[in-house]
C-alpha positions as CSV (number, residue, x, y, z in Angstrom):
1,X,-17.8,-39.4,-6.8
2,X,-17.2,-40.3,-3.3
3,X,-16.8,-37.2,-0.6
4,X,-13.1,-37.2,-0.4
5,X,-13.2,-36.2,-4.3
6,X,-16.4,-34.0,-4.0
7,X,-14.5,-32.3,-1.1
8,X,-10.7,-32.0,-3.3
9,X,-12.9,-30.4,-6.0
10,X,-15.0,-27.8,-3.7
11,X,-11.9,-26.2,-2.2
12,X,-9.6,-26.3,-5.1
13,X,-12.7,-23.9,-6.5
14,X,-12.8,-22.0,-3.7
15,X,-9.1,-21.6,-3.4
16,X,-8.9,-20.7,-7.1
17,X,-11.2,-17.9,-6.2
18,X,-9.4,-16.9,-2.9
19,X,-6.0,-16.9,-5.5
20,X,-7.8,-14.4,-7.6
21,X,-8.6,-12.0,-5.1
22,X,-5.2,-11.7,-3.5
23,X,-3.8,-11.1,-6.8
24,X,-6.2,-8.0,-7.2
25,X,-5.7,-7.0,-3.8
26,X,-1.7,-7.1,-4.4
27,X,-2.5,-5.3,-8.2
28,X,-3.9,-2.5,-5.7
29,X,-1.4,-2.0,-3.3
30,X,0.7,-1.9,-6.2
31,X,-1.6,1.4,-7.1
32,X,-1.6,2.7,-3.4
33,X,2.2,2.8,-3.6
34,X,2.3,4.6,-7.0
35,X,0.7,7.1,-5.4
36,X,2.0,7.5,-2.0
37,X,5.1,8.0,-3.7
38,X,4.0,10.9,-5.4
39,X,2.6,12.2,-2.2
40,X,6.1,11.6,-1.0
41,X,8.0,13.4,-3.6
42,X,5.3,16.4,-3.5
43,X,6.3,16.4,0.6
44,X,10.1,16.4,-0.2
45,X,9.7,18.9,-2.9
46,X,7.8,21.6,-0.3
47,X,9.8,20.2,2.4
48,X,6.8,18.7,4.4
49,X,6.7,16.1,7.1
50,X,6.4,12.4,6.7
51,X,3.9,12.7,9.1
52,X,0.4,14.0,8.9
53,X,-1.4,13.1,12.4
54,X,-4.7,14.6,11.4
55,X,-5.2,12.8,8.3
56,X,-4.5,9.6,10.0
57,X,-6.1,10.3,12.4
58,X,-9.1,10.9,9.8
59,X,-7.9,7.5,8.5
60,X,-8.1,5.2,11.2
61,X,-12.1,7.0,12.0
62,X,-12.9,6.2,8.0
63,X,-11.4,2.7,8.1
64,X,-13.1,1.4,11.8
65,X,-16.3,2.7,10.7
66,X,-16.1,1.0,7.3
67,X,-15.0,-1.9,9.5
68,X,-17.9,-1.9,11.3
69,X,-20.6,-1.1,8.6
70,X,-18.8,-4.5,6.4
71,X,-19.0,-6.6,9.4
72,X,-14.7,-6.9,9.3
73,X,-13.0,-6.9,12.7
74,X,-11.7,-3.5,13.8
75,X,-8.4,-5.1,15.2
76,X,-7.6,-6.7,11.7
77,X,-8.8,-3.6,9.7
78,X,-6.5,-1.5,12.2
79,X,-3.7,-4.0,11.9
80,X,-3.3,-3.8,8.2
81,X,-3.6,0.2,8.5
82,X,-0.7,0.2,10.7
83,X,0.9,-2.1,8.4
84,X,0.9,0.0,5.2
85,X,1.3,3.8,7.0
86,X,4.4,2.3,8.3
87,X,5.5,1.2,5.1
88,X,4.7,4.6,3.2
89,X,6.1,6.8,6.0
90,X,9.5,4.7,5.7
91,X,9.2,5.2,1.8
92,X,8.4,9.2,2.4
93,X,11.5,9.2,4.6
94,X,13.7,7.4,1.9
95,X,12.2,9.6,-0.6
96,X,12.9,12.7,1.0
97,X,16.3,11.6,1.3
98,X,17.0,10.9,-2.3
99,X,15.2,14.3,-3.0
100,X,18.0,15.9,-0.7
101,X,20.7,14.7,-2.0
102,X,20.0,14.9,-6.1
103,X,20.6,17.7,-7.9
104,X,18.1,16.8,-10.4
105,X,15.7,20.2,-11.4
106,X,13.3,17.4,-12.4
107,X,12.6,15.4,-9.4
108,X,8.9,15.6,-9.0
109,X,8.7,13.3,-11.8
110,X,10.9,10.5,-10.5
111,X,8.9,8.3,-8.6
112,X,9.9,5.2,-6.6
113,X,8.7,1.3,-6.3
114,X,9.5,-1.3,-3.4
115,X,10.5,-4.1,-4.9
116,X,10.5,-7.8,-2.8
117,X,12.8,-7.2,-0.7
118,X,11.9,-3.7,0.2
119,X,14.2,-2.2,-1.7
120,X,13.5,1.3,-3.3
121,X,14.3,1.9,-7.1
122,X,14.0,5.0,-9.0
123,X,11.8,4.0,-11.8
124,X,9.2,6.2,-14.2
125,X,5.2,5.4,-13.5
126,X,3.3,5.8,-16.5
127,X,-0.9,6.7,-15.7
């Protein structure tokens, strides 16, 4: 085997392993989401703020100091923070909106998923 081919073969095994982990890592923000939307229907229910300053506050302490003790950079660790409060505090917004306008005695258990295209539909989330 000559070191083109020895090469092809080493990062096609790496890259098979990189695949595997972004799938998990996608598997759990799938889990985040199911349950930042029940924190979001809880809010709308008790008519609570999208916002919550001192837990992320609490947050972004947690996440730079696990940052630091698994040798990650603080900036990309902070980045993809941003990232995904943004997302759920657009998807508590959304929510509370659909929880003002239903009539629906039931709500708390109608939860929402983002689909591709960041779309919100109403679907059931089994545990």
């Amino acid at each position: 085997m000559n070191s083109d081919e020895i090469y092809k073969k080493r990062i096609t095994k790496l890259r098979k392993k990189l695949d595997k982990i972004d799938e998990k890592m996608i598997k759990i923000m799938v889990k985040r989401f199911s349950v930042t939307t029940r924190i979001g229907w809880l809010k709308a229910e008790y008519d609570k703020s999208e916002l919550d300053p001192n837990r992320e506050l609490a947050q972004i302490k947690n996440y730079e100091m696990l940052a630091i003790k698994k040798n990650l950079s603080k900036n990309l660790v902070d980045g993809l923070h941003k990232l995904i409060t943004d997302e759920v505090k657009k998807q508590h917004v959304y929510i509370k909106e659909i929880y003002a306008q239903s009539e629906d005695s039931n709500k708390a258990d109608e939860f929402v998923k983002y689909d591709e295209t960041q779309t919100i539909k109403n679907i059931k989330i089994n545990d």
